[in-house]
PDB file of N, CA, C and O in Angstrom:
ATOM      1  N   UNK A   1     -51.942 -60.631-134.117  1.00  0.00           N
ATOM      2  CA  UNK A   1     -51.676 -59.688-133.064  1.00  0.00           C
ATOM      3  C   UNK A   1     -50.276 -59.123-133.290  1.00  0.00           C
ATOM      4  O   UNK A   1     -49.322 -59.886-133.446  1.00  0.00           O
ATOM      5  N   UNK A   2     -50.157 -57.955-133.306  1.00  0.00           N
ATOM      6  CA  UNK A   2     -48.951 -57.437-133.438  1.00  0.00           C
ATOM      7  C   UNK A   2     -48.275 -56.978-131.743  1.00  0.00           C
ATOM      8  O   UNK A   2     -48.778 -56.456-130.748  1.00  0.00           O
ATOM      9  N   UNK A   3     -47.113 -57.416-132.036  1.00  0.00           N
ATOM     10  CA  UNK A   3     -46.032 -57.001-130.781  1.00  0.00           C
ATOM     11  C   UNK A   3     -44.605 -57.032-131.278  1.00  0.00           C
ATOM     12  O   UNK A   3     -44.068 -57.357-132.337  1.00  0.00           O
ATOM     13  N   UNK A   4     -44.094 -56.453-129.816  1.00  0.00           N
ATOM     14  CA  UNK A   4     -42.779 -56.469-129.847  1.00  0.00           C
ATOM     15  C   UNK A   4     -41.834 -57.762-129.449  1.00  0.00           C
ATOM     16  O   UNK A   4     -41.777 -58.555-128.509  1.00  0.00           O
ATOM     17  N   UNK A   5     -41.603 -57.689-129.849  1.00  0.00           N
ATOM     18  CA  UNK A   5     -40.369 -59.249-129.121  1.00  0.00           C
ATOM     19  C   UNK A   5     -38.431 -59.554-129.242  1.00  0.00           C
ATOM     20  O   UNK A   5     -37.819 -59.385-130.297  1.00  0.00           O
ATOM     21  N   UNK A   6     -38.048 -59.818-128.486  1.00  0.00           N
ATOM     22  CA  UNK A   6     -36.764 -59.406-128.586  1.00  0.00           C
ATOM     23  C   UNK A   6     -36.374 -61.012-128.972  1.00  0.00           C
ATOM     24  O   UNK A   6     -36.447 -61.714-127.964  1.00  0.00           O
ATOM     25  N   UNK A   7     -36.034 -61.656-130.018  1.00  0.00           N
ATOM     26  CA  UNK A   7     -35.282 -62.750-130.631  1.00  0.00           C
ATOM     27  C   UNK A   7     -33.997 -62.626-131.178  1.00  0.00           C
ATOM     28  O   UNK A   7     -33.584 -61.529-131.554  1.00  0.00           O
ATOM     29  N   UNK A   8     -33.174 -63.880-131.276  1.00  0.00           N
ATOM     30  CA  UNK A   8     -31.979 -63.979-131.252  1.00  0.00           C
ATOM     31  C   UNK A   8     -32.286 -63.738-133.075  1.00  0.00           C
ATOM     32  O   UNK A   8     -33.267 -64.378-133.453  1.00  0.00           O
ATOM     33  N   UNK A   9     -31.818 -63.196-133.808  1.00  0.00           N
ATOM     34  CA  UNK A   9     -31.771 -62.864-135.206  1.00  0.00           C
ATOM     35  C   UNK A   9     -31.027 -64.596-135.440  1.00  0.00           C
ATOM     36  O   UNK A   9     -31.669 -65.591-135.777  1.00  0.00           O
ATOM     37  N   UNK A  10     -29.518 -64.535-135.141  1.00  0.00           N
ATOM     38  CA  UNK A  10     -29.115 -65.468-136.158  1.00  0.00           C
ATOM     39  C   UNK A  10     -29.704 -66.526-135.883  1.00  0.00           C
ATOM     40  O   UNK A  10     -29.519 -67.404-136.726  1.00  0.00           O
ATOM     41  N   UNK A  11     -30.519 -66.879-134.807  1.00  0.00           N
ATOM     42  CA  UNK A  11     -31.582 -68.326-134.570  1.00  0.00           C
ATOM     43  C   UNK A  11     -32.609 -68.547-135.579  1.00  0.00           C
ATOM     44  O   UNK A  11     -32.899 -69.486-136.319  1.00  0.00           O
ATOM     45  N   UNK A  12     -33.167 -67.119-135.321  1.00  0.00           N
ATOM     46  CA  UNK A  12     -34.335 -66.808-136.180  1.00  0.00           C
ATOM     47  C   UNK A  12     -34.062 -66.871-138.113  1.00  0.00           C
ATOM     48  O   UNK A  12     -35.047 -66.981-138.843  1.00  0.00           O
ATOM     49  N   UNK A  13     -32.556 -66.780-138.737  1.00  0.00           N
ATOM     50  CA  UNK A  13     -32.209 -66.462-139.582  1.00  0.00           C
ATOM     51  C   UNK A  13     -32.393 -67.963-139.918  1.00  0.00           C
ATOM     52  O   UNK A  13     -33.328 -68.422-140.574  1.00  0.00           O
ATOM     53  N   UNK A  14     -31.348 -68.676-139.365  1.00  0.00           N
ATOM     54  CA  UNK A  14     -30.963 -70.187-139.706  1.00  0.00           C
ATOM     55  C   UNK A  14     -32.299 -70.820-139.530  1.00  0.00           C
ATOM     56  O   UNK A  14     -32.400 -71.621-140.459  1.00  0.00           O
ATOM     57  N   UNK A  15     -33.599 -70.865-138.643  1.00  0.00           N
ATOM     58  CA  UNK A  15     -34.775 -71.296-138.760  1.00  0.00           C
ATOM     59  C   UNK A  15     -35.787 -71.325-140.019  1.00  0.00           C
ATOM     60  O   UNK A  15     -36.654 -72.146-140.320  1.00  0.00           O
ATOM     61  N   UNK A  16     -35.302 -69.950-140.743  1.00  0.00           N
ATOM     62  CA  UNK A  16     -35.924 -69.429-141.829  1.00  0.00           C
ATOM     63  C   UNK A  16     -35.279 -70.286-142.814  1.00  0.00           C
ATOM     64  O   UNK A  16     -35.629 -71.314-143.394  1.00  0.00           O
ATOM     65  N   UNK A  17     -34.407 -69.679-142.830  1.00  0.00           N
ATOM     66  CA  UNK A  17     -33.522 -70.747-144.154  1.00  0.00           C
ATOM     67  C   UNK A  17     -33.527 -72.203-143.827  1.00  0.00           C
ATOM     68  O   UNK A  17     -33.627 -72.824-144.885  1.00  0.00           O
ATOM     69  N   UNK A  18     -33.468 -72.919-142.913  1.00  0.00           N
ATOM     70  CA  UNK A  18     -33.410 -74.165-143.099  1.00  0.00           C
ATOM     71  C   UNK A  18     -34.689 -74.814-143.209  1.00  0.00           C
ATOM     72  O   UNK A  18     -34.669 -75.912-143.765  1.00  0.00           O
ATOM     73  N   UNK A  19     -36.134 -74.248-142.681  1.00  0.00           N
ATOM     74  CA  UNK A  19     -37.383 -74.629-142.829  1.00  0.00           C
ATOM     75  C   UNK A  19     -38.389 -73.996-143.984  1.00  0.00           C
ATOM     76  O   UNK A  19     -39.584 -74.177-144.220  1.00  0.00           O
ATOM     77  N   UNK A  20     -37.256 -73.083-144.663  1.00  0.00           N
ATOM     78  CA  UNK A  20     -37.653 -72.259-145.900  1.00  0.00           C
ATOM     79  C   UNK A  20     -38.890 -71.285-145.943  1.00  0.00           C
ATOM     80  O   UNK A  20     -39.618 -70.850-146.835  1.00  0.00           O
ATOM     81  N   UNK A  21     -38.784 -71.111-144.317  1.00  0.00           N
ATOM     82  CA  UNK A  21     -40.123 -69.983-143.882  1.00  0.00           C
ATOM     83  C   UNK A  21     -39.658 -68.738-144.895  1.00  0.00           C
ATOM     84  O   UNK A  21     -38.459 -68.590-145.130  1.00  0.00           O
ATOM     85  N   UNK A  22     -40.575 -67.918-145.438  1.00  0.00           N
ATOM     86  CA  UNK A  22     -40.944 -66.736-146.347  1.00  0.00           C
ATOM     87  C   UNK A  22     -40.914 -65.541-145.456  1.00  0.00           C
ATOM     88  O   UNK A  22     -40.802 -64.491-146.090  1.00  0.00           O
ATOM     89  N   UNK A  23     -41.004 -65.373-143.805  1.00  0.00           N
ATOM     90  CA  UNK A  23     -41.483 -64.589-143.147  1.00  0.00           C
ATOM     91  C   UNK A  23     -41.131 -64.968-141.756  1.00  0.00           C
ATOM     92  O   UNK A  23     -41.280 -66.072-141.233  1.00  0.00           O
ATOM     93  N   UNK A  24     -40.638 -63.880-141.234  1.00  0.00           N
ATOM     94  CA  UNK A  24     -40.690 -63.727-139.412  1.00  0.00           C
ATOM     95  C   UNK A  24     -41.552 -64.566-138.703  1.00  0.00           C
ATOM     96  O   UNK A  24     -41.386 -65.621-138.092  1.00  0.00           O
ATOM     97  N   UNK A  25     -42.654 -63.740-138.965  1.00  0.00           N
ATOM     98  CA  UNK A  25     -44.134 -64.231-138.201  1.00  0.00           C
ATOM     99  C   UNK A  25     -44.648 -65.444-139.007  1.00  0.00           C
ATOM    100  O   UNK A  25     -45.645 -66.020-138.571  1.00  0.00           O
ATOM    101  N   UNK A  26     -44.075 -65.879-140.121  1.00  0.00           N
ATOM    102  CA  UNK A  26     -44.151 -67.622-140.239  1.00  0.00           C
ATOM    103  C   UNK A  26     -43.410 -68.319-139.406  1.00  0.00           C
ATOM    104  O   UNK A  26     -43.899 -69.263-138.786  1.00  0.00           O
ATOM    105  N   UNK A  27     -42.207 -67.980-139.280  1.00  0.00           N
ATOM    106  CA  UNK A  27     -41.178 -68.905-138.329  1.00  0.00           C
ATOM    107  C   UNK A  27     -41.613 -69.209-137.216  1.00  0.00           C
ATOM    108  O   UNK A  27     -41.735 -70.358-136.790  1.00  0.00           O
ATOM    109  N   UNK A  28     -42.038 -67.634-136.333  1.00  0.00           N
ATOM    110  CA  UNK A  28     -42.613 -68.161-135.295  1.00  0.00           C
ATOM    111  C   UNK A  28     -43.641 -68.809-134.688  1.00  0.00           C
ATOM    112  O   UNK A  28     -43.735 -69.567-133.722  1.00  0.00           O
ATOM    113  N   UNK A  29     -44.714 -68.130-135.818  1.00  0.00           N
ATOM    114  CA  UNK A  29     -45.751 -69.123-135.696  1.00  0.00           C
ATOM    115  C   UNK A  29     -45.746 -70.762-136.216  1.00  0.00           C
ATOM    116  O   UNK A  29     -46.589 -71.529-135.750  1.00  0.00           O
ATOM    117  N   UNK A  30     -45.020 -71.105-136.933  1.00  0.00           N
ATOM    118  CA  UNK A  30     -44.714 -72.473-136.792  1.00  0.00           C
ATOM    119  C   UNK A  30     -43.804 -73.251-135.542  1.00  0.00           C
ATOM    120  O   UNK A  30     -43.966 -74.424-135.204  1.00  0.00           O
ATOM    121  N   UNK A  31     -42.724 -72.212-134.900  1.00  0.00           N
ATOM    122  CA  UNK A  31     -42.316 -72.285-133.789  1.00  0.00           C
ATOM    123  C   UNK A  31     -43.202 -72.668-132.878  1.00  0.00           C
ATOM    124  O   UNK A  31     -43.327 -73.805-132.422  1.00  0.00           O
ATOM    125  N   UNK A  32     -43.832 -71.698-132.608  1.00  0.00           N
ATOM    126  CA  UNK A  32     -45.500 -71.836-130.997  1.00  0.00           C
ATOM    127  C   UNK A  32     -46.539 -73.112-131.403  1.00  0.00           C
ATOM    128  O   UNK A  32     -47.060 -73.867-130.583  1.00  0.00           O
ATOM    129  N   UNK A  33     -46.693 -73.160-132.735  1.00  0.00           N
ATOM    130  CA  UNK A  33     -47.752 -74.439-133.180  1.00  0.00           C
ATOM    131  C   UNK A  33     -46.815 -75.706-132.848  1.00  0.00           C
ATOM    132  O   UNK A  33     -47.406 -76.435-132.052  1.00  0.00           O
ATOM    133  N   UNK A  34     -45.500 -76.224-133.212  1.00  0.00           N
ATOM    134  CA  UNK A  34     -44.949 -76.996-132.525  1.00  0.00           C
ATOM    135  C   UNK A  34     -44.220 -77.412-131.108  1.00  0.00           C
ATOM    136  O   UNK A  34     -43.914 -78.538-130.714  1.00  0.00           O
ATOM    137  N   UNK A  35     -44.042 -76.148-130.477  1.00  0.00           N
ATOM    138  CA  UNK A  35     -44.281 -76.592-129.047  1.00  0.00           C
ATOM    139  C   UNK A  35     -45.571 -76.814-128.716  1.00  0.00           C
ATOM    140  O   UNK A  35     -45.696 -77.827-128.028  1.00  0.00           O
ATOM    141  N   UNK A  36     -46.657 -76.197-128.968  1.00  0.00           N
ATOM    142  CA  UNK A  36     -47.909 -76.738-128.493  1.00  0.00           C
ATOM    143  C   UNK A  36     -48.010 -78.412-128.781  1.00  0.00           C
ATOM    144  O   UNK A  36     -48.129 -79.214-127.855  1.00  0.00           O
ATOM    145  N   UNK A  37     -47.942 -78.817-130.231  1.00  0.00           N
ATOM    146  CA  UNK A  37     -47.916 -79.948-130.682  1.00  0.00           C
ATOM    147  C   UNK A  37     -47.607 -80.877-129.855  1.00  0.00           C
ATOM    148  O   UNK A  37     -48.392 -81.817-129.725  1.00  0.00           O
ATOM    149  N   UNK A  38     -46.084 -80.827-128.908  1.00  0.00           N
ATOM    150  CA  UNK A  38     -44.953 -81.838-128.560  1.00  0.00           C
ATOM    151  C   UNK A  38     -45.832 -81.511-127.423  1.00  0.00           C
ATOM    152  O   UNK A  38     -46.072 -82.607-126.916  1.00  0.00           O
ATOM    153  N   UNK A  39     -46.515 -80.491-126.664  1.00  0.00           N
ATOM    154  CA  UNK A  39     -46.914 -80.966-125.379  1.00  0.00           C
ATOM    155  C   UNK A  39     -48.567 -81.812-125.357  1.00  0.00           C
ATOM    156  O   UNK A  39     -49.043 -82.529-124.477  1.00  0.00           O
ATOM    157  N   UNK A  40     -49.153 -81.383-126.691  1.00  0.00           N
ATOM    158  CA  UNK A  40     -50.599 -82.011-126.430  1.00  0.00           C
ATOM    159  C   UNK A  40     -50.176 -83.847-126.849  1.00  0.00           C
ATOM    160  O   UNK A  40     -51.028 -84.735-126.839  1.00  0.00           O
ATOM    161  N   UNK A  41     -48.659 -84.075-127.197  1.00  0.00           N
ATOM    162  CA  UNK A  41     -48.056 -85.328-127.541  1.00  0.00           C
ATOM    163  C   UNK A  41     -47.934 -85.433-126.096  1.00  0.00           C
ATOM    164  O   UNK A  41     -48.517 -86.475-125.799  1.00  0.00           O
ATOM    165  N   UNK A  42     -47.531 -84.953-125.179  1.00  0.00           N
ATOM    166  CA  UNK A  42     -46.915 -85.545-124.096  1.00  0.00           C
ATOM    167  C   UNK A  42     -48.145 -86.034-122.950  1.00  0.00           C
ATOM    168  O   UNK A  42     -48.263 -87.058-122.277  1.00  0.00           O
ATOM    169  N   UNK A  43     -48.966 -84.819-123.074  1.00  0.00           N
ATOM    170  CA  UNK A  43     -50.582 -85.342-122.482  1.00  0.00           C
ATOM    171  C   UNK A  43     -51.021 -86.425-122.817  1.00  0.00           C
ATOM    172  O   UNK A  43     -51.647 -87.232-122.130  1.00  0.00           O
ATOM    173  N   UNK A  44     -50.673 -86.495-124.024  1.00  0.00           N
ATOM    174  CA  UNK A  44     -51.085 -88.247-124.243  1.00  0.00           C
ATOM    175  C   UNK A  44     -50.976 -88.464-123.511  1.00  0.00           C
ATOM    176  O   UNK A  44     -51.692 -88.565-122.515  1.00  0.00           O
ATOM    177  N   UNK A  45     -49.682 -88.676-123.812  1.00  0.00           N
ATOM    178  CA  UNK A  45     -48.864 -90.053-123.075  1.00  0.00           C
ATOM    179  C   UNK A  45     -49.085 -90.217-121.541  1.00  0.00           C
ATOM    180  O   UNK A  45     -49.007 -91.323-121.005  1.00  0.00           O
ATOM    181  N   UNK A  46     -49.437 -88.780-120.678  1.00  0.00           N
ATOM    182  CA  UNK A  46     -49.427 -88.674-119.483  1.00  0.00           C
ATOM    183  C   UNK A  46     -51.056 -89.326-118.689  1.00  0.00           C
ATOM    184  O   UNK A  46     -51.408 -89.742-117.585  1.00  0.00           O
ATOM    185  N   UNK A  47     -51.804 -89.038-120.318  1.00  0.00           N
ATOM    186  CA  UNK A  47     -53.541 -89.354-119.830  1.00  0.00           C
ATOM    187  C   UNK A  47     -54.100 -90.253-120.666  1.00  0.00           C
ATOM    188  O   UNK A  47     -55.325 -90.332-120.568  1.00  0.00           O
ATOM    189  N   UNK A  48     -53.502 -91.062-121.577  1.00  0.00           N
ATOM    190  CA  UNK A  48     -53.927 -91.478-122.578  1.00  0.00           C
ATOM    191  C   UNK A  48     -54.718 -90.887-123.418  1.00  0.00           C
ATOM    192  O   UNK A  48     -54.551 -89.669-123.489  1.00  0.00           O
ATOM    193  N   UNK A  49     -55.721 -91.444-124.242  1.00  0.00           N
ATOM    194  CA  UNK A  49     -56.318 -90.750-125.310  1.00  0.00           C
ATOM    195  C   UNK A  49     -58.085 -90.599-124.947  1.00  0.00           C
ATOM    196  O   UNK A  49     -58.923 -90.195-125.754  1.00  0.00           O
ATOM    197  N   UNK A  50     -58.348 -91.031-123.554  1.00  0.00           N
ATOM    198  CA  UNK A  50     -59.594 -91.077-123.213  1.00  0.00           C
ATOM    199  C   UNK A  50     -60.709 -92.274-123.954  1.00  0.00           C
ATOM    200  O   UNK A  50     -61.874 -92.064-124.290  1.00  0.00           O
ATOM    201  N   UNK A  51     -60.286 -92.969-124.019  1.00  0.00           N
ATOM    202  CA  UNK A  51     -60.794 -94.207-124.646  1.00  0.00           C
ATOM    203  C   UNK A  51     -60.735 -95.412-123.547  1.00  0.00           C
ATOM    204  O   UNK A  51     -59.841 -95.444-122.701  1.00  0.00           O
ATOM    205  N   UNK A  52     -61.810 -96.447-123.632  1.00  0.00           N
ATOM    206  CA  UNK A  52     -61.982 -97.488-123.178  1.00  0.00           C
ATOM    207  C   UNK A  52     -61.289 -98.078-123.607  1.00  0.00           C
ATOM    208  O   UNK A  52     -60.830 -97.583-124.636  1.00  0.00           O
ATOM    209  N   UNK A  53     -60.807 -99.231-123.282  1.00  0.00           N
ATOM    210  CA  UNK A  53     -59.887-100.827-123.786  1.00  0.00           C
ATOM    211  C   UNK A  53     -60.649-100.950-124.908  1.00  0.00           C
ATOM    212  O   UNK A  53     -60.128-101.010-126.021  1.00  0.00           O
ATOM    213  N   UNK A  54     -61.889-100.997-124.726  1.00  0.00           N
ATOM    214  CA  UNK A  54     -63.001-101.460-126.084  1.00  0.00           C
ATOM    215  C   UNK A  54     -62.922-100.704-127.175  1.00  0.00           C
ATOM    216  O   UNK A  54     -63.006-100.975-128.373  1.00  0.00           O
ATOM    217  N   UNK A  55     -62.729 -99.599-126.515  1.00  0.00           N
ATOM    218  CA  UNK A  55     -63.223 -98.235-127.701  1.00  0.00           C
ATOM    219  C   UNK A  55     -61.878 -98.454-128.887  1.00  0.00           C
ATOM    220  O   UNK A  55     -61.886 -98.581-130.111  1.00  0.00           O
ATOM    221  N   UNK A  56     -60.855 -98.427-127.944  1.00  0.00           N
ATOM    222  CA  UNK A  56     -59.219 -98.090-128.370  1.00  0.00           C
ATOM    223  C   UNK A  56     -59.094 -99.348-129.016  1.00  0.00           C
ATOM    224  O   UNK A  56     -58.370 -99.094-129.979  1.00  0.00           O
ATOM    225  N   UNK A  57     -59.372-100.540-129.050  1.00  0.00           N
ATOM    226  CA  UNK A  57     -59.821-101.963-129.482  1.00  0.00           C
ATOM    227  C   UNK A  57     -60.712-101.269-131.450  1.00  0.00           C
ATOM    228  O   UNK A  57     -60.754-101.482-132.661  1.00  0.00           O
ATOM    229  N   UNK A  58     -61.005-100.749-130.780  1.00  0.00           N
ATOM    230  CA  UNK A  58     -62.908-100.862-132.248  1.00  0.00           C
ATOM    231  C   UNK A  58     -61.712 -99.526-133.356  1.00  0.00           C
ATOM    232  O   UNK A  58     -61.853 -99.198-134.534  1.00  0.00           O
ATOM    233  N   UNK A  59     -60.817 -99.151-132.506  1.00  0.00           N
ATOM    234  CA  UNK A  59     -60.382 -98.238-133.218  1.00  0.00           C
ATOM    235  C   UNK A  59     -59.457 -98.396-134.125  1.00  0.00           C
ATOM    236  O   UNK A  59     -59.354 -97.500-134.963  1.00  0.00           O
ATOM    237  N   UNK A  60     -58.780 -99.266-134.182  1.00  0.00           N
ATOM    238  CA  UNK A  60     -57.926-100.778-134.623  1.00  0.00           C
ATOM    239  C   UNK A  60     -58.467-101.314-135.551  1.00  0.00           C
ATOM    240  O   UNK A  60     -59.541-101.913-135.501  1.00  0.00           O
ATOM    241  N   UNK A  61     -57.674-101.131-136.643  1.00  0.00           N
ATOM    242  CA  UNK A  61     -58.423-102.343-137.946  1.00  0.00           C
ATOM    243  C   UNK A  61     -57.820-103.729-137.662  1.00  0.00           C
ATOM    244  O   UNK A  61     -56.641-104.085-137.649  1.00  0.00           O
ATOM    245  N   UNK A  62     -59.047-104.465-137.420  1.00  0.00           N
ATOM    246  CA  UNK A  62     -58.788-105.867-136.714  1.00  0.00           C
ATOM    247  C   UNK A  62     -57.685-106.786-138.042  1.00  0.00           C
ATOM    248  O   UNK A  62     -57.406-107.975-137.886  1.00  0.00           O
ATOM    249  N   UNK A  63     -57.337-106.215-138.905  1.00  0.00           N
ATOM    250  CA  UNK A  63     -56.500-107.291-139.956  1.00  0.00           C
ATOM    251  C   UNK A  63     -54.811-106.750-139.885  1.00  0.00           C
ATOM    252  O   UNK A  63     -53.893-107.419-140.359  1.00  0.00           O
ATOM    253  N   UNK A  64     -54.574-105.053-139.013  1.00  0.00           N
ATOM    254  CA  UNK A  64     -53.707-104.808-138.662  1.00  0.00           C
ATOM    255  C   UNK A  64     -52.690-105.892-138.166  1.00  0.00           C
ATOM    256  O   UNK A  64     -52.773-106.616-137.174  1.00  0.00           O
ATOM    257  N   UNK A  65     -51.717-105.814-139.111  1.00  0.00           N
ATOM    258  CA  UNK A  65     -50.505-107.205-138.323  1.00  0.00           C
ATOM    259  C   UNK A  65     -49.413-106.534-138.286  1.00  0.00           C
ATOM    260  O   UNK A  65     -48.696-106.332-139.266  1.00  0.00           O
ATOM    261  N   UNK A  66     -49.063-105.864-136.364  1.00  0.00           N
ATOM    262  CA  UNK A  66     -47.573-105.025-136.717  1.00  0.00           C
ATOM    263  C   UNK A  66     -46.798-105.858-136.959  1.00  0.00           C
ATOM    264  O   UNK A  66     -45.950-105.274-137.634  1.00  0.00           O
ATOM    265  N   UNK A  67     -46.397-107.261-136.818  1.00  0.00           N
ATOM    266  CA  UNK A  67     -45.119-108.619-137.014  1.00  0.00           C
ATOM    267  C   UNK A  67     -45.274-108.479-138.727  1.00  0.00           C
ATOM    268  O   UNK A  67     -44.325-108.024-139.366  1.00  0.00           O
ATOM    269  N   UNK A  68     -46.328-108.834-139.304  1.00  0.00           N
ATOM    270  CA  UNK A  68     -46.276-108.739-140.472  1.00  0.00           C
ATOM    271  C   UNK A  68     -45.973-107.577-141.122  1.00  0.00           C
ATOM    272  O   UNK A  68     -45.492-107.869-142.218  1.00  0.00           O
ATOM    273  N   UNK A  69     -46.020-106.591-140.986  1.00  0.00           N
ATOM    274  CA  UNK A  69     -45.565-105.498-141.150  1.00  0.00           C
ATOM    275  C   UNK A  69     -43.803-105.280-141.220  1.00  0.00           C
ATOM    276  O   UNK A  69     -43.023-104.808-142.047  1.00  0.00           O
ATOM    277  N   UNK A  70     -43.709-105.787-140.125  1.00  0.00           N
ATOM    278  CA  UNK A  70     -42.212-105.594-140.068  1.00  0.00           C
ATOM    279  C   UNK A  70     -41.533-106.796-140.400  1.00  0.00           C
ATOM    280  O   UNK A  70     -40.311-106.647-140.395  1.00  0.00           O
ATOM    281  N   UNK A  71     -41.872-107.788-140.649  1.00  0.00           N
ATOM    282  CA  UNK A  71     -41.369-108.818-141.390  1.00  0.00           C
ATOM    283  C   UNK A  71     -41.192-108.593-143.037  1.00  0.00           C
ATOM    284  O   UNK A  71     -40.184-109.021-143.599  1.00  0.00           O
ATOM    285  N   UNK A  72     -42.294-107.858-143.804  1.00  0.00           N
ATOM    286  CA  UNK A  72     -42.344-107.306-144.903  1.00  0.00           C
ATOM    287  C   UNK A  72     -41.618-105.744-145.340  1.00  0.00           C
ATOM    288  O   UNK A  72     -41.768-105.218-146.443  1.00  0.00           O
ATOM    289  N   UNK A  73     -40.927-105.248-144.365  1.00  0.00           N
ATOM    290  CA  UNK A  73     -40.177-104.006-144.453  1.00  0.00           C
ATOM    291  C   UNK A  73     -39.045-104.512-145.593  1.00  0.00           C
ATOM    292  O   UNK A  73     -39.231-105.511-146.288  1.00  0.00           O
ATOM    293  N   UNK A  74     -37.713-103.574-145.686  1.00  0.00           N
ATOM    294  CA  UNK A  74     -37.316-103.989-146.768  1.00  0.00           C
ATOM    295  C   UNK A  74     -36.145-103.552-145.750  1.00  0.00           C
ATOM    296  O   UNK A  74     -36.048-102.381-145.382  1.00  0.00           O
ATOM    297  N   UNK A  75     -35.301-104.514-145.335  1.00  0.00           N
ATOM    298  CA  UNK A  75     -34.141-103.592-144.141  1.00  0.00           C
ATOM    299  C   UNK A  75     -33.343-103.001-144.905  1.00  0.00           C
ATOM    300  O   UNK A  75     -33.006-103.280-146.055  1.00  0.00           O
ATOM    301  N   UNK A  76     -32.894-101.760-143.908  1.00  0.00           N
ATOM    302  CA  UNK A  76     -32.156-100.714-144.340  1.00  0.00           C
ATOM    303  C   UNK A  76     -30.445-101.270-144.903  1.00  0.00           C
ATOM    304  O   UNK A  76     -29.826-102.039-144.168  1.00  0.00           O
ATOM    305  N   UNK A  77     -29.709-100.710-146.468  1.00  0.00           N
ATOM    306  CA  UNK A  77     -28.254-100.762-146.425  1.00  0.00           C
ATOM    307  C   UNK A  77     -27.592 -99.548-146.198  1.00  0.00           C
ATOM    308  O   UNK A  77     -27.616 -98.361-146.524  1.00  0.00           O
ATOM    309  N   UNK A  78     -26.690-100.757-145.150  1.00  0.00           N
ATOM    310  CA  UNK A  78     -25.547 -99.467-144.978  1.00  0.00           C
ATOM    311  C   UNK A  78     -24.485 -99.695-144.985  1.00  0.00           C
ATOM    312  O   UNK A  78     -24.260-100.840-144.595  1.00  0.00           O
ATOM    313  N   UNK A  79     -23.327 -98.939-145.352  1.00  0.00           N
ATOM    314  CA  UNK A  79     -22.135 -99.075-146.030  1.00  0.00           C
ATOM    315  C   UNK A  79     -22.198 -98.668-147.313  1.00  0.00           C
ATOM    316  O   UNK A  79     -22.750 -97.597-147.565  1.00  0.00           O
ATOM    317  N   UNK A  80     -21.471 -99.702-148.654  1.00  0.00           N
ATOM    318  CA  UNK A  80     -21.870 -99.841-149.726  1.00  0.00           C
ATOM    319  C   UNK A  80     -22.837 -99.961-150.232  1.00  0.00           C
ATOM    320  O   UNK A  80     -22.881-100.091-151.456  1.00  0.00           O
TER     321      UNK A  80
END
């Protein structure tokens, strides 16, 4: 759809260059696809995912071990 729109250029400039968009109407449309994103994230959170205990259970690979998981991480260095 083509329109008019009044944007801040140097927002729009530094968006381009730092996300290495090719195009205007890339920027923004990656702009609008990630606010949509962060709010159908927040519905989650607000409604869950529409799943039973059971369902959300079966959905789970039963050998999943988050302790083991994070016992086997490799902790982060910092400093030297």
């Amino acid at each position: 759809m083509k329109m008019t729109m009044h944007i801040d250029k140097d927002l729009l400039k530094r968006v381009m260059e730092t996300y290495g968009y090719a195009s205007k109407t890339q920027a923004v449309d990656m702009a609008l696809r990630e606010l949509d994103r962060k709010e159908k994230l927040r519905e989650f959170g607000r409604n869950g995912l529409g799943l039973t205990p059971d369902e959300l259970a079966d959905a789970v690979d039963p050998n999943y071990n988050l302790m083991a998981m994070r016992i086997a991480e490799i902790p982060p260095k910092y400093g030297k």
